[in-house]
N, C-alpha and C positions, 0 to 999 in steps of 0.2 A: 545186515540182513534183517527182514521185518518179518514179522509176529508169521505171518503168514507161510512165509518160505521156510521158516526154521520149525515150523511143523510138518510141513510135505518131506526134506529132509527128516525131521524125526520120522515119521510112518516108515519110509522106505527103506533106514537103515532098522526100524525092526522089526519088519517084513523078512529081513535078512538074515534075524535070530532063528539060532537053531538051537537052543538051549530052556526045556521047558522050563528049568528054576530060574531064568532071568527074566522069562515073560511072566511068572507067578510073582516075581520081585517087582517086577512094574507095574502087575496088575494091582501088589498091597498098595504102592505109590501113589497110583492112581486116584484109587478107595479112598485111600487118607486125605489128600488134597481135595476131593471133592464133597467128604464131608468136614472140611473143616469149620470148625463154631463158628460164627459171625462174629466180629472183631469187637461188636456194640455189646454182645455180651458174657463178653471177657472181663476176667474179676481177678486183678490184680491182689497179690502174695502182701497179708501184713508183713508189717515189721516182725513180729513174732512166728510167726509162721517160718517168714526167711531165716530167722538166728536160729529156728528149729532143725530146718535142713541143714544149715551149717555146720552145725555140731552134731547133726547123725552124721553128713560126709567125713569129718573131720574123725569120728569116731571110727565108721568105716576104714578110713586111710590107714588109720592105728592099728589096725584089729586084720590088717592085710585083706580085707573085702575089697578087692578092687579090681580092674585088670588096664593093661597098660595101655598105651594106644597103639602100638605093635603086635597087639594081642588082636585087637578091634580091628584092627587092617587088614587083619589077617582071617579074619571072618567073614569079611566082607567080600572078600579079592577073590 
């Protein structure tokens, strides 16, 4: 299916939506995708930077800050 048709299908299946929290869902979706940074000025994570996040995650995990992906699924759904 090309670019084209698999938009008129998307419009019309949510055209179809009756649910204002899933058109407010697609509308942040939307938002987010169209302003996404431009790729050219994208500025890649030192080394130091990344072992910093690592050891907050890792700390996190410790420290039971976390939630599980059953958790997250289930927020979503």
């Amino acid at each position: 299916m090309n670019l084209e048709a698999r938009k008129i299908e998307f419009v019309q299946e949510f055209l179809k939506i009756q649910s204002e929290e899933v058109v407010s869902r697609l509308e942040k979706i939307l938002r987010k995708e169209n302003i996404a940074p431009d790729e050219s000025i994208f500025e890649p994570m030192t080394q130091d930077d990344l072992n910093k996040r690592i050891d907050q995650s890792e700390s996190d995990f410790q420290n039971n800050r976390f939630k599980s992906s059953s958790e997250l699924l289930a927020k979503y759904q």
